[in-house]
C-alpha positions, 0 to 999 in steps of 0.5 A: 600168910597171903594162899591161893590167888592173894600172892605170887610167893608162898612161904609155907609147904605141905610136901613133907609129912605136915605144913612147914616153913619153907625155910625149915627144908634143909633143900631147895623148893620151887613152888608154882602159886595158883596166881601164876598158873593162873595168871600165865594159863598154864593148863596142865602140869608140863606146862607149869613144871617148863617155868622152874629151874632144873626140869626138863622132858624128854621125846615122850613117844607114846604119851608118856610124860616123861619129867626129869628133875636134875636128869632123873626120871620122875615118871619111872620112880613114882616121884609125882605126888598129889597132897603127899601121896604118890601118883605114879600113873601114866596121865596128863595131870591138869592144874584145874584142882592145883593150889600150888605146885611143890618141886623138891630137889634133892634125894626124895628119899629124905622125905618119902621114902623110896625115891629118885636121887633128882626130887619130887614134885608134889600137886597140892589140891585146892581145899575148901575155905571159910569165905563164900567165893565164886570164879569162873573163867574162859579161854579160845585161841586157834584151832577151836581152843576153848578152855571153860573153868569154874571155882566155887566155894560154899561157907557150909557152917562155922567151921565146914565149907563146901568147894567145887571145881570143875573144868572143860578144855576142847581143841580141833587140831591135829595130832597133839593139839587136839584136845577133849577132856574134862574134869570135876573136884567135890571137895568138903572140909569140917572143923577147919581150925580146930583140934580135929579137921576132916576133909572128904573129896573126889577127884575125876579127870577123863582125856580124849586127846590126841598124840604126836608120837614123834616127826620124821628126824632123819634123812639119808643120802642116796648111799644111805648114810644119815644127814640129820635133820629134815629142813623145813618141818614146823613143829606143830606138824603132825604125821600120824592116822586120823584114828590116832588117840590118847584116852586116859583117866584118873578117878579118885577119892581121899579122906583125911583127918588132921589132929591138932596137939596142944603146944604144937604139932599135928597128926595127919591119916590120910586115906586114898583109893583111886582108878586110872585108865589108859588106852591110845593108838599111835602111828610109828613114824619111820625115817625119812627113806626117800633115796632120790634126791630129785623127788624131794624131801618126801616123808614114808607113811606112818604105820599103825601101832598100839 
Protein backbone atom coordinates (compact mmCIF):
# COMPACT_ATOMS: atom_id res chain seq x y z
CA UNK A 1 0.00 0.00 0.00
CA UNK A 2 1.18 3.39 -1.30
CA UNK A 3 1.72 5.86 2.96
CA UNK A 4 2.85 8.68 3.34
CA UNK A 5 3.81 11.23 0.26
CA UNK A 6 3.95 8.02 -2.30
CA UNK A 7 -0.01 8.49 -2.69
CA UNK A 8 -3.15 10.95 -2.76
CA UNK A 9 -5.48 7.86 -1.35
CA UNK A 10 -5.20 5.76 1.29
CA UNK A 11 -6.64 2.40 1.69
CA UNK A 12 -6.01 1.29 5.32
CA UNK A 13 -6.85 3.32 8.90
CA UNK A 14 -5.72 3.37 12.59
CA UNK A 15 -8.89 5.09 13.83
CA UNK A 16 -10.53 2.33 15.41
CA UNK A 17 -8.90 0.11 18.03
CA UNK A 18 -5.92 -1.67 15.28
CA UNK A 19 -5.26 -1.05 11.27
CA UNK A 20 -8.08 -1.97 9.29
CA UNK A 21 -9.52 -1.78 5.88
CA UNK A 22 -11.11 1.03 5.18
CA UNK A 23 -13.91 -0.79 3.39
CA UNK A 24 -14.40 -3.01 6.55
CA UNK A 25 -15.92 0.48 8.55
CA UNK A 26 -19.43 0.15 8.23
CA UNK A 27 -19.16 4.51 8.13
CA UNK A 28 -18.02 7.01 6.06
CA UNK A 29 -14.25 8.12 6.33
CA UNK A 30 -12.32 11.05 4.96
CA UNK A 31 -8.78 10.61 5.14
CA UNK A 32 -6.44 13.81 4.48
CA UNK A 33 -2.92 12.07 2.95
CA UNK A 34 0.24 13.95 3.99
CA UNK A 35 0.58 14.53 0.07
CA UNK A 36 -2.14 16.62 0.16
CA UNK A 37 -1.19 18.60 3.07
CA UNK A 38 1.67 18.90 1.84
CA UNK A 39 0.89 19.57 -1.67
CA UNK A 40 -1.68 22.34 -0.81
CA UNK A 41 0.28 23.62 2.62
CA UNK A 42 -2.23 23.07 4.75
CA UNK A 43 -0.48 24.27 8.02
CA UNK A 44 -2.47 23.61 10.68
CA UNK A 45 -5.61 21.08 11.51
CA UNK A 46 -8.55 23.83 10.63
CA UNK A 47 -6.83 24.10 7.61
CA UNK A 48 -7.09 20.47 6.33
CA UNK A 49 -10.50 19.58 8.08
CA UNK A 50 -12.00 23.07 5.58
CA UNK A 51 -11.33 20.54 2.43
CA UNK A 52 -13.69 17.61 3.76
CA UNK A 53 -17.50 17.14 3.41
CA UNK A 54 -19.78 17.86 6.56
CA UNK A 55 -17.30 20.15 8.97
CA UNK A 56 -17.82 23.16 9.59
CA UNK A 57 -16.65 26.16 12.41
CA UNK A 58 -18.07 28.56 14.21
CA UNK A 59 -17.06 32.56 15.27
CA UNK A 60 -14.29 30.76 17.89
CA UNK A 61 -14.15 34.36 19.82
CA UNK A 62 -11.67 33.56 22.12
CA UNK A 63 -9.49 31.08 20.16
CA UNK A 64 -11.09 28.19 20.69
CA UNK A 65 -11.37 26.08 17.74
CA UNK A 66 -14.62 25.23 17.90
CA UNK A 67 -15.04 22.13 14.70
CA UNK A 68 -18.32 20.92 14.15
CA UNK A 69 -18.81 17.59 12.12
CA UNK A 70 -22.50 17.03 10.65
CA UNK A 71 -23.60 20.23 13.48
CA UNK A 72 -21.92 18.87 16.54
CA UNK A 73 -19.27 20.36 18.54
CA UNK A 74 -16.08 18.14 18.62
CA UNK A 75 -14.50 20.48 20.83
CA UNK A 76 -16.85 20.37 23.85
CA UNK A 77 -17.30 16.08 23.58
CA UNK A 78 -13.42 15.61 23.29
CA UNK A 79 -14.09 13.82 19.84
CA UNK A 80 -10.46 15.13 18.63
CA UNK A 81 -8.14 12.29 18.72
CA UNK A 82 -4.13 11.85 18.15
CA UNK A 83 -2.96 8.13 17.10
CA UNK A 84 -6.66 6.99 18.86
CA UNK A 85 -6.08 8.63 22.21
CA UNK A 86 -8.29 11.49 23.16
CA UNK A 87 -6.87 15.31 22.78
CA UNK A 88 -9.40 17.26 24.44
CA UNK A 89 -7.41 20.41 24.81
CA UNK A 90 -8.16 23.91 23.68
CA UNK A 91 -4.64 24.41 21.15
CA UNK A 92 -4.37 25.23 17.67
CA UNK A 93 -3.13 21.68 16.56
CA UNK A 94 -0.26 22.09 13.76
CA UNK A 95 -0.12 19.21 10.85
CA UNK A 96 3.88 19.31 11.20
CA UNK A 97 3.86 15.67 12.83
CA UNK A 98 0.58 14.49 10.76
CA UNK A 99 0.76 11.44 8.37
CA UNK A 100 -2.67 11.75 7.86
CA UNK A 101 -5.68 13.01 9.06
CA UNK A 102 -8.78 10.55 9.81
CA UNK A 103 -12.57 12.19 9.89
CA UNK A 104 -15.11 9.69 11.01
CA UNK A 105 -18.68 10.48 10.61
CA UNK A 106 -21.10 8.74 12.49
CA UNK A 107 -21.99 8.19 16.30
CA UNK A 108 -18.34 8.03 17.57
CA UNK A 109 -19.35 6.05 20.39
CA UNK A 110 -19.23 3.14 18.08
CA UNK A 111 -15.86 3.16 18.31
CA UNK A 112 -14.61 5.33 21.32
CA UNK A 113 -16.87 4.96 23.70
CA UNK A 114 -18.10 8.47 24.96
CA UNK A 115 -18.56 10.43 21.98
CA UNK A 116 -20.54 13.05 20.00
CA UNK A 117 -23.67 11.91 17.74
CA UNK A 118 -21.71 13.79 14.70
CA UNK A 119 -17.91 11.93 14.49
CA UNK A 120 -14.60 12.07 15.35
CA UNK A 121 -11.41 13.11 13.97
CA UNK A 122 -8.21 11.33 14.57
CA UNK A 123 -4.35 13.01 13.88
CA UNK A 124 -2.55 10.05 13.19
CA UNK A 125 1.49 10.78 13.87
CA UNK A 126 4.38 10.27 11.53
CA UNK A 127 6.44 6.95 12.64
CA UNK A 128 9.46 6.39 12.11
CA UNK A 129 10.51 4.07 8.82
CA UNK A 130 13.16 1.56 7.54
CA UNK A 131 14.51 3.75 4.87
CA UNK A 132 16.94 6.59 5.38
CA UNK A 133 15.05 9.79 4.00
CA UNK A 134 15.60 13.37 4.47
CA UNK A 135 13.21 16.63 3.65
CA UNK A 136 12.99 19.96 4.45
CA UNK A 137 11.21 22.33 3.24
CA UNK A 138 10.10 26.27 3.27
CA UNK A 139 7.40 28.58 2.66
CA UNK A 140 7.20 33.15 2.86
CA UNK A 141 4.40 34.93 1.69
CA UNK A 142 3.04 38.52 2.87
CA UNK A 143 3.22 40.15 6.16
CA UNK A 144 7.00 38.18 7.20
CA UNK A 145 5.31 34.75 6.60
CA UNK A 146 7.66 32.03 6.98
CA UNK A 147 7.21 28.73 7.54
CA UNK A 148 10.49 26.30 8.09
CA UNK A 149 9.73 22.53 8.30
CA UNK A 150 12.09 19.41 8.40
CA UNK A 151 11.42 15.47 8.16
CA UNK A 152 14.33 13.25 8.72
CA UNK A 153 14.33 9.58 9.15
CA UNK A 154 17.50 7.47 10.47
CA UNK A 155 17.33 3.17 9.72
CA UNK A 156 19.05 2.72 13.27
CA UNK A 157 19.29 -1.37 12.88
CA UNK A 158 17.56 -4.18 10.96
CA UNK A 159 14.45 -3.33 12.61
CA UNK A 160 14.67 0.26 14.60
CA UNK A 161 14.48 3.60 12.87
CA UNK A 162 14.95 6.95 14.27
CA UNK A 163 12.45 9.94 12.87
CA UNK A 164 12.70 13.62 13.79
CA UNK A 165 10.31 16.43 12.61
CA UNK A 166 10.66 19.71 13.61
CA UNK A 167 8.73 23.03 12.60
CA UNK A 168 9.00 26.83 12.77
CA UNK A 169 6.23 28.91 11.48
CA UNK A 170 6.48 33.33 12.06
CA UNK A 171 4.39 36.14 10.69
CA UNK A 172 4.33 40.02 11.53
CA UNK A 173 0.72 40.55 10.90
CA UNK A 174 -1.93 41.98 12.99
CA UNK A 175 -4.19 40.16 15.04
CA UNK A 176 -4.92 36.48 13.90
CA UNK A 177 -2.10 36.74 11.56
CA UNK A 178 0.29 36.97 13.61
CA UNK A 179 2.13 33.96 14.32
CA UNK A 180 5.03 32.58 16.46
CA UNK A 181 5.22 29.03 17.04
CA UNK A 182 7.30 26.06 17.14
CA UNK A 183 7.48 22.53 17.42
CA UNK A 184 9.49 19.34 17.76
CA UNK A 185 8.77 15.36 17.41
CA UNK A 186 11.40 12.73 18.36
CA UNK A 187 9.92 9.61 17.43
CA UNK A 188 12.01 5.77 17.73
CA UNK A 189 10.51 2.50 16.94
CA UNK A 190 11.99 -1.04 17.20
CA UNK A 191 10.99 -4.54 16.04
CA UNK A 192 8.90 -2.98 13.26
CA UNK A 193 7.63 -6.07 11.87
CA UNK A 194 7.93 -8.12 14.09
CA UNK A 195 5.70 -10.29 16.97
CA UNK A 196 6.47 -7.23 19.28
CA UNK A 197 7.11 -3.67 18.15
CA UNK A 198 7.74 -0.54 20.45
CA UNK A 199 7.70 2.75 19.61
CA UNK A 200 8.79 5.88 22.31
CA UNK A 201 8.08 9.53 21.12
CA UNK A 202 7.47 13.04 22.21
CA UNK A 203 5.88 15.64 21.11
CA UNK A 204 6.21 19.54 22.00
CA UNK A 205 4.23 22.20 20.26
CA UNK A 206 4.42 26.20 21.86
CA UNK A 207 2.01 29.16 20.30
CA UNK A 208 2.77 32.72 20.76
CA UNK A 209 0.16 33.98 18.26
CA UNK A 210 -2.02 36.45 17.80
CA UNK A 211 -6.16 36.49 18.18
CA UNK A 212 -9.20 38.07 16.37
CA UNK A 213 -11.87 37.98 18.81
CA UNK A 214 -14.19 38.99 16.34
CA UNK A 215 -14.96 42.57 14.22
CA UNK A 216 -17.79 44.96 14.65
CA UNK A 217 -21.06 43.13 12.81
CA UNK A 218 -23.59 45.53 13.87
CA UNK A 219 -24.57 49.07 13.09
CA UNK A 220 -27.65 50.79 14.31
CA UNK A 221 -29.69 53.75 13.20
CA UNK A 222 -30.12 57.01 15.13
CA UNK A 223 -33.19 55.10 17.07
CA UNK A 224 -31.18 52.35 17.61
CA UNK A 225 -32.65 49.81 15.77
CA UNK A 226 -29.77 47.25 14.31
CA UNK A 227 -29.20 47.45 10.48
CA UNK A 228 -27.01 44.45 10.18
CA UNK A 229 -23.66 44.45 8.64
CA UNK A 230 -21.25 47.27 8.47
CA UNK A 231 -20.21 47.99 4.80
CA UNK A 232 -16.87 47.77 3.70
CA UNK A 233 -14.84 45.98 6.27
CA UNK A 234 -12.16 43.58 4.93
CA UNK A 235 -12.03 40.58 6.60
CA UNK A 236 -8.59 40.36 7.54
CA UNK A 237 -9.05 43.73 9.40
CA UNK A 238 -8.20 43.63 13.04
CA UNK A 239 -9.79 45.43 15.86
CA UNK A 240 -8.20 44.64 19.05
CA UNK A 241 -4.92 45.93 21.50
CA UNK A 242 -1.61 45.43 20.48
CA UNK A 243 -1.19 43.65 23.70
CA UNK A 244 -3.69 41.02 22.23
CA UNK A 245 -2.24 37.27 22.36
CA UNK A 246 -2.93 33.64 22.20
CA UNK A 247 -0.26 31.49 24.13
CA UNK A 248 -0.68 27.95 24.06
CA UNK A 249 1.01 24.50 24.22
CA UNK A 250 1.02 20.85 24.49
CA UNK A 251 3.85 18.64 25.56
CA UNK A 252 3.46 15.02 25.38
CA UNK A 253 5.08 11.63 25.26
CA UNK A 254 3.70 8.15 24.38
CA UNK A 255 4.79 4.75 24.69
CA UNK A 256 3.45 1.90 22.85
CA UNK A 257 3.93 -1.86 22.20
CA UNK A 258 2.21 -3.78 19.67
CA UNK A 259 1.95 -7.46 19.86
CA UNK A 260 1.51 -9.49 16.61
CA UNK A 261 -0.57 -12.93 17.15
CA UNK A 262 0.01 -15.87 14.89
CA UNK A 263 -2.79 -16.28 12.31
CA UNK A 264 -3.68 -12.71 12.48
CA UNK A 265 -4.43 -10.07 14.73
CA UNK A 266 -2.95 -7.65 17.29
CA UNK A 267 -2.81 -6.24 20.61
CA UNK A 268 -1.82 -2.81 21.02
CA UNK A 269 -0.98 -0.93 25.07
CA UNK A 270 -0.45 2.47 24.39
CA UNK A 271 0.83 4.90 27.22
CA UNK A 272 0.40 8.87 27.31
CA UNK A 273 1.05 11.35 29.53
CA UNK A 274 1.03 14.72 28.56
CA UNK A 275 1.11 18.90 29.75
CA UNK A 276 -1.22 21.48 27.75
CA UNK A 277 -0.80 25.24 28.61
CA UNK A 278 -3.29 27.97 27.84
CA UNK A 279 -3.14 31.86 28.32
CA UNK A 280 -4.10 34.78 26.13
CA UNK A 281 -5.65 38.20 26.14
CA UNK A 282 -8.32 39.28 24.18
CA UNK A 283 -10.15 42.69 23.53
CA UNK A 284 -14.08 42.46 23.31
CA UNK A 285 -15.15 44.42 20.37
CA UNK A 286 -18.54 46.13 21.00
CA UNK A 287 -21.26 47.02 18.09
CA UNK A 288 -21.09 49.63 16.25
CA UNK A 289 -22.73 52.55 18.59
CA UNK A 290 -21.87 55.74 16.62
CA UNK A 291 -25.75 57.24 16.53
CA UNK A 292 -24.82 60.28 13.73
CA UNK A 293 -24.87 59.39 10.72
CA UNK A 294 -23.21 62.27 9.49
CA UNK A 295 -19.76 60.99 11.16
CA UNK A 296 -19.47 58.16 9.34
CA UNK A 297 -19.21 54.33 10.04
CA UNK A 298 -16.88 54.73 13.19
CA UNK A 299 -16.03 51.76 15.18
CA UNK A 300 -16.20 52.06 19.63
CA UNK A 301 -13.00 51.02 20.88
CA UNK A 302 -12.03 47.78 22.06
CA UNK A 303 -12.04 47.10 25.86
CA UNK A 304 -9.62 44.79 27.49
CA UNK A 305 -10.57 41.44 28.57
CA UNK A 306 -8.82 38.25 29.82
Amino acid sequence: EPTGKDSYQATQTGIGKGQQDLRDIPQSITVVTERLIDDRNLDTLKQALHSTAGISFLAAEGGEEDIRLRGFSLATTGDIFVDGLRDPAFYDRDTFNNDRIEVLRGSASMLFGRGSTGGAVNQASKQPLLLNQNEVSMAYGSDGYIRLTGDFNVRTGEDAAFRLNVMRNTSEGEGNQKLDKYGIAPSFRWGIGTADEFALGLYLLDNRNGIHYGIPWLQRSAGGVERGLIEGIPARNYYGMASDYNAGSATYGSFSHTHRFIGGGELKTTLRQGDYDRDQRASAVRFYTNDNPANGPVVAAPTAGT
